[in-house]
C-alpha positions in Angstrom: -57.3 38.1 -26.5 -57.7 34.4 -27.2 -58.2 32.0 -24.3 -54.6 30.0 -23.5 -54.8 26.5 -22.5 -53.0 25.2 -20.0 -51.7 21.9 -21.9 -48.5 21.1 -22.3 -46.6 21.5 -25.3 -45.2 18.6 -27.9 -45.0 18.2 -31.2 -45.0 14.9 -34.3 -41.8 14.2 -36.1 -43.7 13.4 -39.2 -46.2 16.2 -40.9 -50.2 15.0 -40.2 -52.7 15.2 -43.7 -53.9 18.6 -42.4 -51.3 20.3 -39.7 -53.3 23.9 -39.8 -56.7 21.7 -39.1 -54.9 19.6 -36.6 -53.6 22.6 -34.9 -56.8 24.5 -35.3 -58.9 21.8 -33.4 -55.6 21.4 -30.3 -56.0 22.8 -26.9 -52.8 23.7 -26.9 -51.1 27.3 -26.3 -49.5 27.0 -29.5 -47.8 30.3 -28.7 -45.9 28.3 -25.9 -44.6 26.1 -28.6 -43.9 28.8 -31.0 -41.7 30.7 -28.0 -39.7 27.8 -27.2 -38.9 27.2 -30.8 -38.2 31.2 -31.3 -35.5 30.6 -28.1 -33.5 28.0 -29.8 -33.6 29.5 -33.6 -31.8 32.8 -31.4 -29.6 30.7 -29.6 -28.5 28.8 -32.2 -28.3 32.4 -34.5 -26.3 34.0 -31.7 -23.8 31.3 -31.1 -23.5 31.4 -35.3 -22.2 34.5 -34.9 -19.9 34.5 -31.7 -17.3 31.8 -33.1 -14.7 33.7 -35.4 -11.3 32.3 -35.6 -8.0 33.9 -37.5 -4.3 33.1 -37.5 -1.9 34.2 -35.2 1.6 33.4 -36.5 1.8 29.4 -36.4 -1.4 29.0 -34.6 -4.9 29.7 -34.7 -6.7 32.4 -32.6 -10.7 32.4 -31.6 -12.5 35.2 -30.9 -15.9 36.7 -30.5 -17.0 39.1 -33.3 -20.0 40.1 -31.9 -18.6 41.4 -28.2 -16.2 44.2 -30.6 -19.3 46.2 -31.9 -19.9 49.0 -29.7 -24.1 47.4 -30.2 -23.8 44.4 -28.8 -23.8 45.2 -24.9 -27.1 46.6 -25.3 -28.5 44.4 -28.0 -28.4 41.5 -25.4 -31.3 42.9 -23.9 -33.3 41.5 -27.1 -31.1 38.7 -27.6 -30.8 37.0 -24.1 -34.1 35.3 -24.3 -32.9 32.5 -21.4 -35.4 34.0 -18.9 -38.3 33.4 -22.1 -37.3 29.6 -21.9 -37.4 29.3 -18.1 -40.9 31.1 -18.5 -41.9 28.6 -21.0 -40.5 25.7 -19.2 -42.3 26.7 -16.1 -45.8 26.8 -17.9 -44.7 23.1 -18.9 -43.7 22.2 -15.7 -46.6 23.2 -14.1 -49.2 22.3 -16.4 -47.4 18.7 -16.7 -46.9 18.6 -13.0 -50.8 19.3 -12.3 -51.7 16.4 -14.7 -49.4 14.3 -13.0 -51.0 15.3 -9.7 -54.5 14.1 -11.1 -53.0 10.5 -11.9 -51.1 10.3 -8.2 -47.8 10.6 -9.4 -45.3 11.0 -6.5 -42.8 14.3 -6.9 -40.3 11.6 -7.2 -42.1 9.4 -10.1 -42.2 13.5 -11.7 -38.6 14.3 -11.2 -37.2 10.5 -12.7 -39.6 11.5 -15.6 -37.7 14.9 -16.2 -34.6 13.4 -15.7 -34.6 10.9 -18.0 -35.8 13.4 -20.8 -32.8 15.7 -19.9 -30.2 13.0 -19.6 -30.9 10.7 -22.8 -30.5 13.3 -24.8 -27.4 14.4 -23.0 -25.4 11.1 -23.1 -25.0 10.4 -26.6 -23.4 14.2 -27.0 -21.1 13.7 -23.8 -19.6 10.1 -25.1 -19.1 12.0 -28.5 -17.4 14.5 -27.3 -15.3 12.3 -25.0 -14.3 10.3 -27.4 -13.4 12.2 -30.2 -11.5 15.0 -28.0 -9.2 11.7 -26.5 -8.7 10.5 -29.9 -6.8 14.3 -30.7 -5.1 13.7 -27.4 -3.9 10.5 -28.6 -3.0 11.9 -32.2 -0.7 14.3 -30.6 -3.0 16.9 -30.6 -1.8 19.7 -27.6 -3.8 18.7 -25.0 -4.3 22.8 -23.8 -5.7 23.3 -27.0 -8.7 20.3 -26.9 -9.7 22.0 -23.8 -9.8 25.2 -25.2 -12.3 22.8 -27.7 -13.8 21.8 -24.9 -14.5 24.3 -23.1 -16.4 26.4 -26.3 -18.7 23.2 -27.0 -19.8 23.0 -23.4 -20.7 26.7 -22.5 -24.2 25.4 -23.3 -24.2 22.7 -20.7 -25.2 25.1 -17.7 -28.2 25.0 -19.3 -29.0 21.4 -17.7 -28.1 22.1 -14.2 -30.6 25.0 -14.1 -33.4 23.1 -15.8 -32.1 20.2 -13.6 -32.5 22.1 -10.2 -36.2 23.5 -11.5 -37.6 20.3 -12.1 -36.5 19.4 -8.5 -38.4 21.8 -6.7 -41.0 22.3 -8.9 -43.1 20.1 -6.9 -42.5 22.0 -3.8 -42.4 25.3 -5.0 -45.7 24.8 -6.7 -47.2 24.1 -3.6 -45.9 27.1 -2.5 -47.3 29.0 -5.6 -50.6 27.6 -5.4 -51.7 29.2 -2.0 -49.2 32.0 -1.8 -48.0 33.0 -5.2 -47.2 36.3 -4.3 -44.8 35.8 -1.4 -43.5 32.8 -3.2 -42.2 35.0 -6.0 -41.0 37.9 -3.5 -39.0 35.4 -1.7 -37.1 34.0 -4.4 -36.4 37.6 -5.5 -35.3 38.1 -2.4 -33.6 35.8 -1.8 -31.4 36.6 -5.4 -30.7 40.0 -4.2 -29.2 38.6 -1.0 -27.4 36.1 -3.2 -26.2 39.2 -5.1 -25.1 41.4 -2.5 -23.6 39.0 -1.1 -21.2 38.3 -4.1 -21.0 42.1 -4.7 -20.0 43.0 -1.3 -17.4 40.0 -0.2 -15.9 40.0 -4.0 -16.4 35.9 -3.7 -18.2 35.1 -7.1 -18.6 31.5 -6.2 -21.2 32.9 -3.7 -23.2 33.7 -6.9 -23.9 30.0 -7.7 -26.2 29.8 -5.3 -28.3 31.8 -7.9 -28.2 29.3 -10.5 -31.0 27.9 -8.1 -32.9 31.2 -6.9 -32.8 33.2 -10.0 -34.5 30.4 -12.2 -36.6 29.2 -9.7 -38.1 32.9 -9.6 -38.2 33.1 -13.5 -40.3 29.9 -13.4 -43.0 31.3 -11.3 -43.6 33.6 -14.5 -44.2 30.5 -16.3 -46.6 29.4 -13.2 -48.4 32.9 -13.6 -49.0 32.2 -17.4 -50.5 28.8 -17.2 -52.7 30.4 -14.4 -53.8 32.4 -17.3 -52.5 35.9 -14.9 -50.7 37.6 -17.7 -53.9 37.1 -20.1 -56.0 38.4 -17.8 -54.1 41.7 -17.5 -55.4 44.3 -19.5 -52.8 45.7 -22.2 -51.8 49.2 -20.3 -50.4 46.8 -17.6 -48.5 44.6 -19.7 -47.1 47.3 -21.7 -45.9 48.9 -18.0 -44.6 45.8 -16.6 -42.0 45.5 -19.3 -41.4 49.5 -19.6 -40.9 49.4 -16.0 -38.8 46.5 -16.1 -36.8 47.4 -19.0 -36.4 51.0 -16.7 -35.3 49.4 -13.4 -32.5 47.5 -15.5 -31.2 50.8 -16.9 -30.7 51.9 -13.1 -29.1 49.0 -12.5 -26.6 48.9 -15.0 -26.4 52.0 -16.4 -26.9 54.2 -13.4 -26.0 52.3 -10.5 -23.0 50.4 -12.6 -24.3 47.6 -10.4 -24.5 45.2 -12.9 -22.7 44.6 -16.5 -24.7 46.3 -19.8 -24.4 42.5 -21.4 -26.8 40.3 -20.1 -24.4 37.8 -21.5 -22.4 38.6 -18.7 -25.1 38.4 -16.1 -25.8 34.8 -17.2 -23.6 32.8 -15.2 -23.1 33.2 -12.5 -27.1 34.2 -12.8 -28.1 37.4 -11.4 -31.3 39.7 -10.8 -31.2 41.1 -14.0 -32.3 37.9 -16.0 -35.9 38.1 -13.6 -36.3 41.5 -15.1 -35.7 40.4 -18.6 -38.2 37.6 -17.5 -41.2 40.3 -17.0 -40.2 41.9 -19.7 -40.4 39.1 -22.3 -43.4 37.5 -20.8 -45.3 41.0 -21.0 -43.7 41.3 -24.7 -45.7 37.4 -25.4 -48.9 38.4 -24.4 -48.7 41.8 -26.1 -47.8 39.5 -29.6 -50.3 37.0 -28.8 -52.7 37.8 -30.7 -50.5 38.1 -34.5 -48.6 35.2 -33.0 -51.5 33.2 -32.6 -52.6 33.9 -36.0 -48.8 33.0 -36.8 -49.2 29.7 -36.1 -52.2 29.2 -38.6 -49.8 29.3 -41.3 -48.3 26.3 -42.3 -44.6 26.4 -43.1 -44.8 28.1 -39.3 -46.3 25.0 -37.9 -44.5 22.8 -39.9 -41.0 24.4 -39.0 -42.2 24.9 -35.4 -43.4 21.2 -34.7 -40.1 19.7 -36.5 -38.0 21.9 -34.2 -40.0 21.5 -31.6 -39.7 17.5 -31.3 -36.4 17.7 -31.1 -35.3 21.0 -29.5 -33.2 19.8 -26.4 -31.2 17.4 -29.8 -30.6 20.6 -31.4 -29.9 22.6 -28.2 -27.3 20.7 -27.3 -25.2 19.6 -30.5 -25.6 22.8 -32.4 -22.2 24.7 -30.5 -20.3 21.2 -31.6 -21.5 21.7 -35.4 -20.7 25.3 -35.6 -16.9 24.6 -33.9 -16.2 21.9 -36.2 -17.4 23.8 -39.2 -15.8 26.7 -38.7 -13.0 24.5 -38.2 -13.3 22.9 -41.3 -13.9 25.9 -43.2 -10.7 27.7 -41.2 -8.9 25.0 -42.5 -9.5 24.6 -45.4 -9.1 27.9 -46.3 -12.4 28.3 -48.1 -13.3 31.1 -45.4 -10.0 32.6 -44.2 -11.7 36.2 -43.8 -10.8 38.2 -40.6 -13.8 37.6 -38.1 -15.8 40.8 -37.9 -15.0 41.9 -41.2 -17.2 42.8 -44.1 -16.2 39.3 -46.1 -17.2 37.6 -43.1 -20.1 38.9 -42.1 -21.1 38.2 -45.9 -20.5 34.7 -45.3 -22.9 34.5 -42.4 -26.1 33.7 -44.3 -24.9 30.8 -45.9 -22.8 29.8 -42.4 -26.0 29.8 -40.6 -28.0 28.2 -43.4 -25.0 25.3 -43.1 -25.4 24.9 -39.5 -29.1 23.9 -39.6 -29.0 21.7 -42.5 -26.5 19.7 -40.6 -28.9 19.9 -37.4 -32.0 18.9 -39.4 -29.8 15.7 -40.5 -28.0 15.0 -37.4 -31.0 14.8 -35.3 -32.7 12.8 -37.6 -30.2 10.2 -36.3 -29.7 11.4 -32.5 -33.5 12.3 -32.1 -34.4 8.9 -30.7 -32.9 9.3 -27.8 -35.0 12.8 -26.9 -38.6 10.9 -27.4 -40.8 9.7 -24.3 -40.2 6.2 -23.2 -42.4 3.5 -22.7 -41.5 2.0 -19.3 -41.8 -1.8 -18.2 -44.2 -2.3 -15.4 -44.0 0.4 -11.6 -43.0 -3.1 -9.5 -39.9 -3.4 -12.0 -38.5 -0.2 -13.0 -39.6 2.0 -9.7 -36.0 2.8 -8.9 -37.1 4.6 -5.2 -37.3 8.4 -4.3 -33.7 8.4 -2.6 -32.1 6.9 -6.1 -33.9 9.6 -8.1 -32.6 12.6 -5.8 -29.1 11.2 -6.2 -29.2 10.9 -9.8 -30.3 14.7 -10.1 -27.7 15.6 -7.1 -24.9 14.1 -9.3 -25.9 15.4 -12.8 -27.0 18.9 -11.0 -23.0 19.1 -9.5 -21.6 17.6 -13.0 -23.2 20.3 -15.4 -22.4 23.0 -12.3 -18.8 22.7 -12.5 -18.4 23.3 -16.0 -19.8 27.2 -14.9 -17.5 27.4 -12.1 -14.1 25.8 -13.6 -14.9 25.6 -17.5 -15.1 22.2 -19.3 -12.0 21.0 -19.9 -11.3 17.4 -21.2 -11.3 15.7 -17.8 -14.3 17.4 -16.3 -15.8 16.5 -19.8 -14.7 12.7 -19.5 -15.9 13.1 -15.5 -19.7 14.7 -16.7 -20.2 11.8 -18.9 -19.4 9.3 -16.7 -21.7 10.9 -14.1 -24.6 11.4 -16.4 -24.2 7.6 -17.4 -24.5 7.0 -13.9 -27.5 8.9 -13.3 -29.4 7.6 -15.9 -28.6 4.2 -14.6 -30.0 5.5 -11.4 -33.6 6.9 -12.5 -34.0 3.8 -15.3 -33.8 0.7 -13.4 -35.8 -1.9 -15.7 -36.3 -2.2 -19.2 -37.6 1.0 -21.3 -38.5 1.6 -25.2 -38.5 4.8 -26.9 -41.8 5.2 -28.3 -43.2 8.1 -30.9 -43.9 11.1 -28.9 -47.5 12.2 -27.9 -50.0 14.8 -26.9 -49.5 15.0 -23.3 
């Protein structure tokens, strides 16, 4: 099996003379980069597919084609690939922090770092959204219906206060892994059952958002273990029986036990014990494919397609549930598509849906993009903002992006996030900083 570095991913908006040589000669896991782009091309596919609206009398009705075929409970065990991007962003996080620990960087200095490339990107999407969802307020839009809007575009935005609340205790956690890995893992697992139980058993599901911590935190220790290289180092029996066994346990759970829904879907937020297991599994499933993946990535429409996604991945991330609304929208509308959702005519349409939805990513971000790249920042005496700033910037955005799992994002908590991630980012950039052309890191 071939050797995996433990550098972080990144990738070049613009395609070198030679990409296959230039990725030939990098030290890079490329499979790292090829998994995170394989998470977003499913998430984005999945989401394609989940937005189906039809009229009912007057008005218009929304509904989810994919949760009426009797397949789709059980398919989510291939489709929920979450727990594959907490793995990857752990292996990131780790191999980024551990550079960052050879320069002295403070865990502070690390967390503004993260913060700022989770929150420019963030902003510009948040002001949009504001904006144009008060403008169909103002235009006599019903207002219960733009949070119905509102609340469809931001179902992605848990997403942040997960990856939010990683990057905070990475540093600490890390420490943790580094001379105990073992109990490290076992007590965040543990401590997710208990979070579990203790939702099950008292019937309060706000209990369970305690998990949103726990449950990722333990999923990122699978991304420690890879850039340890412990999962190439197994032998193939083992990896093969670590996601059979996994895949076996979540069977009981769900299927047996009825302890847990069949849709991992479901199971996603709040975030339960169910997503760690999908976690073994899919990093046991990498390392299996590692070796035709690696060879994969010697091709060169794959690296092409997986370095232009790559550079921009949180862009794409985070506007691509906007883009599919408003098209479908449009195409509702204007009665070009007016199939029932879940029909044969509509599932025909797909393709070409899909095919849409990306060519209006691939052009959006070309735009948006700037604000996901690095930042060159003005000198540490002007710009260091202080540890206590940076904890309350991720405090605030952590809470903001939380309470769209717990209450929905309706059109004030929309207008409430933005304002709160505006104020964040004002927190962790005190001083003057330039967006710069991304690099090897």
């Amino acid at each position: 099996m071939p050797k995996r570095s433990g550098r972080t991913t990144t990738s070049t908006d613009s395609e070198p003379a030679d990409i296959v040589e230039l990725a030939a000669s990098s030290k890079r896991d490329l499979v790292v980069d090829l998994a995170r782009v394989f998470c977003v091309f499913a998430v984005v596919m999945m989401h394609s597919l989940m937005v189906g609206l039809y009229r009912d009398g007057d008005s218009i009705g929304q509904i989810n084609p994919l949760q009426t075929q009797d397949w789709f409970a059980l398919a989510t065990w291939v489709g929920q690939i979450m727990p594959l991007f907490f793995v990857v962003g752990g292996f990131a996080g780790a191999v980024s922090w551990r550079s960052a620990m050879r320069r002295g960087t403070t865990p502070a200095e690390f967390l503004r770092s993260r913060l700022v490339r989770l929150l420019r990107p963030a902003l510009p999407l948040l002001v949009f959204l504001t904006v144009v969802l008060w403008v169909l307020v103002i235009c006599g839009v019903d207002r219960a219906l733009v949070d119905i809007v509102a609340a469809g575009v931001g179902m992605p935005l848990w997403f942040l206060a997960a990856f939010i609340s990683c990057q905070a205790f990475l540093p600490l956690v890390h420490r943790w892994h580094v001379s105990r890995p073992t109990a490290t893992i076992a007590a965040l697992v543990a401590l997710s059952v208990t979070v579990d139980a203790a939702r099950i058993l008292s019937g309060i599901q706000e209990i369970g958002l305690l998990n949103l911590v726990f449950v990722w935190l333990a999923v990122q220790q699978l991304g420690f273990l890879y850039a340890d290289g412990w999962f190439a180092r197994r032998p193939r029996w083992q990896l093969v029986a670590g996601a059979a066994s996994s895949y076996a346990l979540l069977a009981v759970l769900t299927y047996t036990l009825h302890i847990y829904p069949v849709d991992m879907l479901t199971n996603l937020n709040p975030a339960t014990v169910p997503l760690i297991l999908l976690g073994v599994a899919q990093v046991c499933i990498l390392h299996l494919l590692y070796p035709l993946l690696r060879i994969a990535m010697t091709l060169k429409p794959v690296l092409i397609a997986t370095f232009f996604v790559g550079s921009r991945a949180m862009t794409i991330y985070l506007w691509h549930l906007p883009i599919i609304v408003a098209l479908s929208g449009a195409l509702f509308l204007s009665g070009w598509v007016d199939s029932v959702p879940g029909s044969g005519v509509w599932w025909a349409t797909r393709p070409l849906f899909v095919l849409a939805v990306w060519l209006i990513l691939a052009a959006l971000s070309l735009v948006v993009v700037r604000w996901e790249r690095p930042t060159e920042a003005a000198p540490r005496e002007s710009r260091d903002p202080g540890a206590m700033r940076i904890r309350i910037a991720a405090l605030l955005a952590f809470v903001a992006f939380a309470a769209e799992i717990q209450w929905g994002l309706s059109l004030l908590l929309l207008t409430l996030t933005a304002a709160a991630v505006a104020v964040a980012l004002r927190l962790v950039t005190s001083g003057r900083e330039v967006t710069v052309n991304p690099q090897p890191s």
